[in-house]
Every structure is written in structure tokens, then in C-alpha cells.
C-alpha positions in Angstrom: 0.0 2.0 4.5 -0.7 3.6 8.1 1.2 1.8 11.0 0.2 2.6 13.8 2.3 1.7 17.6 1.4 2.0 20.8 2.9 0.1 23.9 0.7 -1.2 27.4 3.3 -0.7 30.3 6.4 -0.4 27.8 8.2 2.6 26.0 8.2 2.0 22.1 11.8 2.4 21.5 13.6 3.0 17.7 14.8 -0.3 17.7 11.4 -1.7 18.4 9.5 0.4 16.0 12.5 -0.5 13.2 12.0 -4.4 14.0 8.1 -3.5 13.5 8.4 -1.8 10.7 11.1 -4.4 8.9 8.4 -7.1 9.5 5.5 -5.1 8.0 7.4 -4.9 4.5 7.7 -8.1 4.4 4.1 -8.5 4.7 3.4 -5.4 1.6 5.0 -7.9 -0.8 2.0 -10.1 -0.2 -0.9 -7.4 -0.6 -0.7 -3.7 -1.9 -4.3 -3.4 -0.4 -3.1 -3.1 3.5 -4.2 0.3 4.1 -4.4 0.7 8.3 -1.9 -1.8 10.7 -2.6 -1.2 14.4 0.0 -2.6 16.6 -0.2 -3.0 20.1 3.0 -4.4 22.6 2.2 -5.0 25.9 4.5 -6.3 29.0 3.0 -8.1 32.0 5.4 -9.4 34.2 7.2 -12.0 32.6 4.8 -12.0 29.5 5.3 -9.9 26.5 2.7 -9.7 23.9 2.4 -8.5 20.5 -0.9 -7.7 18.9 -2.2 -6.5 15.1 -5.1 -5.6 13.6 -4.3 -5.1 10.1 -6.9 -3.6 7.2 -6.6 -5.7 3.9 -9.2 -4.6 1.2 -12.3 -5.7 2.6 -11.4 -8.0 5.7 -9.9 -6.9 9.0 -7.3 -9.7 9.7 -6.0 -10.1 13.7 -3.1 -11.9 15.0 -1.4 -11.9 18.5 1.7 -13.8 20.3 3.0 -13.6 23.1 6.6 -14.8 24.5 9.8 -14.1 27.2 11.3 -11.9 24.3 9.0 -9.3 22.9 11.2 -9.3 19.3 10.1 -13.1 19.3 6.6 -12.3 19.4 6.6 -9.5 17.3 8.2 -12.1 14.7 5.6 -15.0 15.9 2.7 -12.2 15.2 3.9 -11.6 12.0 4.5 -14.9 10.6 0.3 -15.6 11.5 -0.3 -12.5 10.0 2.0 -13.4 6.6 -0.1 -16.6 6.5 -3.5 -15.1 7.0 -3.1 -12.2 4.5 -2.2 -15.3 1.8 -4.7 -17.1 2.7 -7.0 -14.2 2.2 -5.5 -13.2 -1.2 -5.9 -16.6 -2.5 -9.8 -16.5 -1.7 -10.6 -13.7 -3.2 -9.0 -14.5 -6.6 -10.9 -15.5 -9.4 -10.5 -19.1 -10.2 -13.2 -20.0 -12.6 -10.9 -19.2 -15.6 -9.2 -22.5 -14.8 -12.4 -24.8 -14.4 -13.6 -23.7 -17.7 -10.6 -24.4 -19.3 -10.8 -28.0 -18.1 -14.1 -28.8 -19.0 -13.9 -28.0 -22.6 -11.0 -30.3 -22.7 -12.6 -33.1 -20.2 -15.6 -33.1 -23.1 -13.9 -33.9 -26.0 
């Protein structure tokens, strides 16, 4: 997996990039197919933002959050992102090995 960081109007400091990084391998446990993460954290005035664009098999999946504490959103951004990239697993998975299990039993 490729993360990439870049900050609007803030320096990217170790701390941040390790928080970043922490979150994102939580996320690997939920798809080995992430490939590219973009990251962007911005800072306008009293508004922090966190943005991702992450590339999972054959979908682009986005997420953004913005809070007072940019380690909030980062988190916030994350958690969207942990439910979108299950979400997405779950659709592509083959379920029709279950149906047809069920209707040879429903017909007899």
C-alpha cells in the first residue's frame, strides 16, 4: 500500500504521519486490495480537516471530517472510511452459494 500525505497551510509532523499511518492498518485488516491512500490535512482558521481518497480493487472510496482537533478528524475520517471499505467488501462477495443451498432444501 502507497500512503500518500500532504498538508494545506499545516507542516505534516512525525506524530501526525504516525497517528495516520496507525489508523491506516487498521483499515489493511479489512481489505489486502488498498493499493494507493491519498491523504490530505488542511487547517483554516479554527477548522481542521482531514481528507482520503483511498484505491480499493476496483472502486475509489472518499471520506472527509473536519473538527477543532485535527487527530479527531483524522480518527472521524477513518472510522467512514472503515465502514465504507466493509461495505464494499461485502458487495462484491459472492453470495449465490447460499441461495442455492436454500432452495434445494425449501423444495423438499
Amino acid at each position: 500500500m502507497q500512503l500518500n500525505l500532504s498538508g494545506r497551510h499545516i507542516e505534516i509532523t512525525d506524530s501526525l504521519r504516525n497517528h495516520v499511518n496507525e489508523k491506516f492498518k487498521i483499515l489493511i485488516r479489512h481489505s489486502d486490495h488498498m493499493t494507493n491512500v491519498h491523504v490530505i490535512l488542511t487547517v483554516e482558521k479554527l477548522r481542521q480537516k482531514a481528507e482520503a481518497t483511498v484505491h480499493v480493487g476496483s472502486a475509489d472510496l472518499f471520506a472527509s471530517d473536519e473538527n477543532e482537533n485535527m487527530y479527531t478528524a483524522i480518527e472521524n475520517m477513518a472510522a467512514k472510511l472503515d465502514r465504507q471499505i466493509i461495505k464494499h467488501r461485502d458487495k462484491i462477495k459472492n453470495h449465490h452459494q447460499v441461495d442455492a443451498a436454500q432452495i434445494e432444501y425449501d423444495d423438499i
